[in-house]
C-alpha positions in Angstrom: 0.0 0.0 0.0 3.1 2.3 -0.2 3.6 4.8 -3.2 5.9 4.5 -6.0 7.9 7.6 -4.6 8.4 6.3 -0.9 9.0 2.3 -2.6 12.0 4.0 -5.0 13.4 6.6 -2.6 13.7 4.2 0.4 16.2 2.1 -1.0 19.5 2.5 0.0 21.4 4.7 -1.8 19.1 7.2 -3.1 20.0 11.1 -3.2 17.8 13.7 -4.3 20.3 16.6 -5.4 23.3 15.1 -3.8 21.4 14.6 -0.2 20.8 11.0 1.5 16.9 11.3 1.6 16.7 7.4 1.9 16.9 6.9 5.5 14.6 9.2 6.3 11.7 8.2 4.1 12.4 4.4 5.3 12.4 5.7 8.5 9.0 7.4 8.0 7.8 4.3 6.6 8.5 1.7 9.0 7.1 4.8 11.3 3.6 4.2 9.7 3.4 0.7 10.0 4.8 1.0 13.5 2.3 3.7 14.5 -0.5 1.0 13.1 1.1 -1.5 15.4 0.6 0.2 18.4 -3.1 1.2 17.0 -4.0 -2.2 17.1 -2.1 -3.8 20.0 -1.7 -1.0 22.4 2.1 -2.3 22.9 4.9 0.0 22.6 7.2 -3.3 22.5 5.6 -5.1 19.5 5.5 -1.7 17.7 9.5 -0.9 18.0 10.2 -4.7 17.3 7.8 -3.7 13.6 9.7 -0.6 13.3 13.2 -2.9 13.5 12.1 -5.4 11.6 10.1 -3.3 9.0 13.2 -0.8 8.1 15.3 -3.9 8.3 13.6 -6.2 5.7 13.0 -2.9 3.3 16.8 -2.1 3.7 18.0 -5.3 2.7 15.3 -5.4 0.1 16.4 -2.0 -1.1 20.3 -2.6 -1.4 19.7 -6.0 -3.6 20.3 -8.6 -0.5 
């Protein structure tokens, strides 16, 4: 359910006019899904472990691993 912009310019790697934007647009990513987490669970734990894993899985997706 992500946009093409936020799917090409959180890969690793990505400058917009010479400036790292990549981390923070996978950071605000795995933000939202982390933010829907906690909406659901009510658990600050389970929605920093999404956060991890979310910005982990689309980082190594994102740099070809």
């Amino acid at each position: 359910m992500q946009s093409e912009w936020v799917a090409a310019r959180q890969a690793a790697g990505f400058y917009l006019d010479g400036e790292a934007i990549w981390p923070s647009v996978l950071a605000c990513h795995a933000g939202i899904h982390a933010g829907a987490v906690k909406l659901v669970t009510g658990s600050w734990l389970l929605a920093g472990l999404e956060f991890v894993a979310h910005a982990g899985i689309d980082y190594s997706r994102g740099a070809g691993s």
